[in-house]
C-alpha positions as a LaTeX table, in Angstrom:
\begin{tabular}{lrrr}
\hline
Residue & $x$ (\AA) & $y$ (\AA) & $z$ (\AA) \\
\hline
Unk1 & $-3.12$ & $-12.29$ & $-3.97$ \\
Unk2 & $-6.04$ & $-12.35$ & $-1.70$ \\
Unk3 & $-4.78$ & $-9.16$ & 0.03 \\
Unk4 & $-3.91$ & $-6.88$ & $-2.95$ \\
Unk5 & $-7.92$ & $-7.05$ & $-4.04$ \\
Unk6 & $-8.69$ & $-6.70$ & $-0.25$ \\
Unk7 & $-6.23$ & $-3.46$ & 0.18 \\
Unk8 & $-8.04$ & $-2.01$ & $-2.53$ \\
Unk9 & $-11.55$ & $-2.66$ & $-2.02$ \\
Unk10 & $-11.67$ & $-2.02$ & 1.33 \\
Unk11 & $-10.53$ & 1.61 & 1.27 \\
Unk12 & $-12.53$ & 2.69 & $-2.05$ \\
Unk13 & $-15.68$ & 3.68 & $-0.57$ \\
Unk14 & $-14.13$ & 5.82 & 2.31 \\
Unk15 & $-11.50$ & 7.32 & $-0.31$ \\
Unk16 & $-13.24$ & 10.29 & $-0.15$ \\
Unk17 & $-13.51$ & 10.58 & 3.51 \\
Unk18 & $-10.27$ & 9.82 & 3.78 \\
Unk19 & $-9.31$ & 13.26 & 1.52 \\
Unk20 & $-11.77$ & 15.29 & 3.70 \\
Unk21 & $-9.60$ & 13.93 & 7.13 \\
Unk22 & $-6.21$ & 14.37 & 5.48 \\
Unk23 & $-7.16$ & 17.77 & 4.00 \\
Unk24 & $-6.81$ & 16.64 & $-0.03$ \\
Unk25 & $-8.26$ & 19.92 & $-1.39$ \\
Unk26 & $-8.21$ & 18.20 & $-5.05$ \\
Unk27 & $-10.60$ & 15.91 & $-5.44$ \\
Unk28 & $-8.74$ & 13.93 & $-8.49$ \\
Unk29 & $-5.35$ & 13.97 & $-5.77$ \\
Unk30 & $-7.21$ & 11.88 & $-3.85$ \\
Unk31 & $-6.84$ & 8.87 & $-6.13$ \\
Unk32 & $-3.12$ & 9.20 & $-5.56$ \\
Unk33 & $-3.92$ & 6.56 & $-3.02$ \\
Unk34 & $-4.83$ & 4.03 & $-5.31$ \\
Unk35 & $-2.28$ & 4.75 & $-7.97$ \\
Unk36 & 0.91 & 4.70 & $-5.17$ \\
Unk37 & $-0.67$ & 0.80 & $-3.92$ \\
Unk38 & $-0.63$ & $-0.60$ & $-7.37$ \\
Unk39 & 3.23 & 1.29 & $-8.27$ \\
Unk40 & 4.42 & $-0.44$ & $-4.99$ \\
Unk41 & 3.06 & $-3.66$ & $-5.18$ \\
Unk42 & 4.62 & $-3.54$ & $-8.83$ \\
Unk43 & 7.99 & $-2.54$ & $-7.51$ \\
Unk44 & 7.48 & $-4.78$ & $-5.24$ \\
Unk45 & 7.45 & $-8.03$ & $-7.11$ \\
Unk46 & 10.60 & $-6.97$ & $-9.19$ \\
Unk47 & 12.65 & $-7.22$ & $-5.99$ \\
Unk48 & 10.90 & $-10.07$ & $-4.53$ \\
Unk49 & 11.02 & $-12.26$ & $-7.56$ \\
Unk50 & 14.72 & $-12.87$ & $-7.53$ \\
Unk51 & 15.20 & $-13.07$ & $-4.25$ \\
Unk52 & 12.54 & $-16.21$ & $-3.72$ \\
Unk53 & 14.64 & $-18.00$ & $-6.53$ \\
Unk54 & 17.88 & $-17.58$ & $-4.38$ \\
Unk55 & 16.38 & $-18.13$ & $-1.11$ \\
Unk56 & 13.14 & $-19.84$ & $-1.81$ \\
Unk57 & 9.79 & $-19.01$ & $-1.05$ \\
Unk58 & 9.18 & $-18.97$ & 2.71 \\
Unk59 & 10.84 & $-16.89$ & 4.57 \\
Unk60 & 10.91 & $-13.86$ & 1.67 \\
Unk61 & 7.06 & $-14.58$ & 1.87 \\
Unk62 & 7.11 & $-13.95$ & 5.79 \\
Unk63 & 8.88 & $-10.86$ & 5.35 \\
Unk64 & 7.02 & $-9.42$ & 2.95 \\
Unk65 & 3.66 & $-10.21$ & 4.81 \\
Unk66 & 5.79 & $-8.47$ & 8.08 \\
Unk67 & 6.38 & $-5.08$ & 5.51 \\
Unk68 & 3.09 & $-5.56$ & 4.25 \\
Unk69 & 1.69 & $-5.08$ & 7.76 \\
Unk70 & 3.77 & $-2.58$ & 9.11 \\
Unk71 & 3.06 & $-0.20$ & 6.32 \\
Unk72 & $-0.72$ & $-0.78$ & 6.45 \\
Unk73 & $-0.39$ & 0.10 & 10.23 \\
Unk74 & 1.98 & 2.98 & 9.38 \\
Unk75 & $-0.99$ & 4.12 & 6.77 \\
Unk76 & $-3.80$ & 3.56 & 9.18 \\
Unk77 & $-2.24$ & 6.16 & 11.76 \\
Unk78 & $-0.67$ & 8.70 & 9.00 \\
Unk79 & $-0.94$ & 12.44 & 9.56 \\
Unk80 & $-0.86$ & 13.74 & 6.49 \\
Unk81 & $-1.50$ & 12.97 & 3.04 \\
Unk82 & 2.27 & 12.32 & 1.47 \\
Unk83 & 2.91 & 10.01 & 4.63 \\
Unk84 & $-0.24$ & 8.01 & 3.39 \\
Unk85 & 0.91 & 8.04 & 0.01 \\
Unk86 & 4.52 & 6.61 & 1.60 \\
Unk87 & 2.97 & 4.05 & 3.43 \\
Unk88 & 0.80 & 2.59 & 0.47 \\
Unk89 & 3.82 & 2.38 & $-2.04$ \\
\hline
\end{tabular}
């Protein structure tokens, strides 16, 4: 739980830098960012829910922390703004 208030934090004061460098012209788009983390970590728990109860706790906690990774170093080297937005859902 640590990690979704970290994810969020961190990136809020360079949200608007991070517009400027991905060439957001809308100012309001630019909160996209935020609104595609929460929507995926939502998702997110719908699938992961069940499949703790059937396989317990561990390893679907590993392999989310793997995803969980790999999109954050997906986002962290995106070209464009809709492969940000991809990579945060």
């Amino acid at each position: 739980m640590a990690l979704n208030s970290l994810a969020i934090d961190i990136m809020l004061p360079a949200l608007q830098q991070i517009g400027a460098s991905l060439g957001v012209e809308n100012e309001n788009h630019r909160q996209y960012v935020i609104t595609a983390y929460i929507l995926g970590f939502g998702g997110g728990q719908l699938f992961f829910g069940p499949i703790s109860d059937r396989f317990g706790r561990r390893a679907p906690l590993v392999a989310g922390l793997i995803i969980y990774v790999a999109a954050v170093a997906a986002a962290a080297i995106a070209p464009t703004f809709a492969v940000l937005l991809a990579c945060r859902a």
